[in-house]
N, C-alpha and C positions, 0 to 999 in steps of 0.2 A: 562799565559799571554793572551792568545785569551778570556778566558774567563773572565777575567776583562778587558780588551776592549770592550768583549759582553756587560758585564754589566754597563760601561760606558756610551754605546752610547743609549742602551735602557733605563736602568733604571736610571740614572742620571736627565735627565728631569723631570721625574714622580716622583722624591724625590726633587726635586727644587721645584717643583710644591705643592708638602705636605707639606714642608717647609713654603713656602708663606699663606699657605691655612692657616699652624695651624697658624701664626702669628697675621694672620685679622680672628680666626675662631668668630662666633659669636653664640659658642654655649649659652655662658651665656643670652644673649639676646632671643634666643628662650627658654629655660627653663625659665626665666623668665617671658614671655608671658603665658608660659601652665600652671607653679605658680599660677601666676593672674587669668588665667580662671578658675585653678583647685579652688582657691578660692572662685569667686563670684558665680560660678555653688553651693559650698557648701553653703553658707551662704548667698544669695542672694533670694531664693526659698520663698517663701510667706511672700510679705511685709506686714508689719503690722503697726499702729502708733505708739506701743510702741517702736516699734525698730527702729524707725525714730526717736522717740523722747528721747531714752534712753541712758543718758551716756554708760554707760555698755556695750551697747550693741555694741556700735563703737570701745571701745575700745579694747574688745577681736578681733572686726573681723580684727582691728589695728595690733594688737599682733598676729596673724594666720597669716593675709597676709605678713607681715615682717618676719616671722620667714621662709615663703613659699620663699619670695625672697631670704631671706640669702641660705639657700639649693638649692636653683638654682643658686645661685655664687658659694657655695663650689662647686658642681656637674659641671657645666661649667668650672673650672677653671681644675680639673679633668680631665675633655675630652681634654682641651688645654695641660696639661703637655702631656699626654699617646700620643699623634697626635705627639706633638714636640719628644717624646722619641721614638716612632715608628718611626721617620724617620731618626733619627740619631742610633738606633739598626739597620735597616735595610740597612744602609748607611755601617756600619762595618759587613755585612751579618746574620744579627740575624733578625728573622721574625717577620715581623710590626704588630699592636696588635689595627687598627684603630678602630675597632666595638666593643673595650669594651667599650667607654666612651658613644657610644650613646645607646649602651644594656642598662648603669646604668640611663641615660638619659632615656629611656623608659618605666623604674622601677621606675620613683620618684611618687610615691604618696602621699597621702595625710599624711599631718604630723601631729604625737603627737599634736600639738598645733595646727592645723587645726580642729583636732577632738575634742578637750575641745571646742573649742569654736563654735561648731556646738553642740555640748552636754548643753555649758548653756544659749543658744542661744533658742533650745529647750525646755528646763526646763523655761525659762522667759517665751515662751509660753504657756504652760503651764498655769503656775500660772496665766495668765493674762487670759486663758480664765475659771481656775475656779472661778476665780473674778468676769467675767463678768457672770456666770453662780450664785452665791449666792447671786451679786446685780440684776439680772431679778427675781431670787424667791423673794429678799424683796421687790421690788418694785408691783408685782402682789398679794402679801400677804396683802401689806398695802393697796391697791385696795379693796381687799376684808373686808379688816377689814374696810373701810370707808363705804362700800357698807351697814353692818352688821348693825341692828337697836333691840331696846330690849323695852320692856314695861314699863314705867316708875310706881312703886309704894311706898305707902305710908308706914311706920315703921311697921303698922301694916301688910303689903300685900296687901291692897286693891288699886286696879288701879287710878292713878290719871286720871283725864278724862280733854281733851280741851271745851272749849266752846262749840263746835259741839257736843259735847258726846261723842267722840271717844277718846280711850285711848291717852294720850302723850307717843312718843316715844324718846329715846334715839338712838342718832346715835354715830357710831363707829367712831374713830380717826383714821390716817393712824399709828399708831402705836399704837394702841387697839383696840381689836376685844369690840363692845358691849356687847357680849354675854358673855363674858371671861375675866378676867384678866390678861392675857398674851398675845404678840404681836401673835400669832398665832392663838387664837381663839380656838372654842374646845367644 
């Protein structure tokens, strides 16, 4: 008897109060937040214009951040039951269990679907800068091939000459080398 009156007068409050707490907790709103960060931390990292300007690319980071939110709702809603059953286990003297839901809370990382889409996120990079790396080779290639001049001569082999006496030359097209038949010259 004394000692459920002990536990009345002290611990009664402080379960009124866990009570109230789990009811307004607002665990889902803060995992939500660390979602969102954990997100744009991953897939935010070196803007480019392709991925400003590429469907694709919105829609995975679409698909990662949504699926980041739902896992902060399951996981918050989580913390909200165990808080609510911790205080009603401990109300019939079974021991409250408050620090699992935010242990699990401090374990969520980055998800399956966070990670594809940091993976083709980086593979688009990728290909966008080997592209941009075989268009500076043809563009410096076709430079050269315009640069490229050859001596112009007659069926027989004998040099055609300009008015001055100096040979006629042939100059090279941005996509033929003078000197060669093929765009790279040789």
């Amino acid at each position: 008897m004394a000692e459920n009156k002990y536990f009345k007068e002290k611990y009664d409050p402080l379960l009124q109060k866990m009570r109230d707490a789990s009811k307004t907790d607002d665990s889902a709103d803060v995992l939500r937040g660390r979602a969102n960060a954990d997100t744009m931390q991953t897939l935010a990292g070196g803007a480019s214009y392709d991925r400003a300007a590429s469907a694709a690319s919105g829609g995975s980071e679409a698909q990662a951040y949504q699926a980041q939110l739902a896992a902060a709702d399951k996981t918050g809603l989580g913390i909200k039951n165990n808080m609510q059953l911790g205080v009603l286990g401990t109300a019939r003297g079974q021991a409250a269990d408050s620090q699992i839901g935010m242990g699990s809370a401090a374990s969520m990382g980055a998800s399956r679907v966070l990670t594809q889409a940091k993976a083709k996120q980086t593979e688009r990079e990728a290909k966008m800068g080997a592209l941009g790396q075989v268009a500076t080779s043809m563009v410096l290639q076709g430079g050269e091939n315009m640069k490229s001049e050859k001596g112009v001569t007659n069926k027989n082999g004998t040099p055609v000459l300009n008015k001055d006496g100096s040979q006629k030359m042939q100059k090279g097209s941005f996509f033929k080398n003078a000197n060669s038949s093929s765009f790279f010259g040789g």
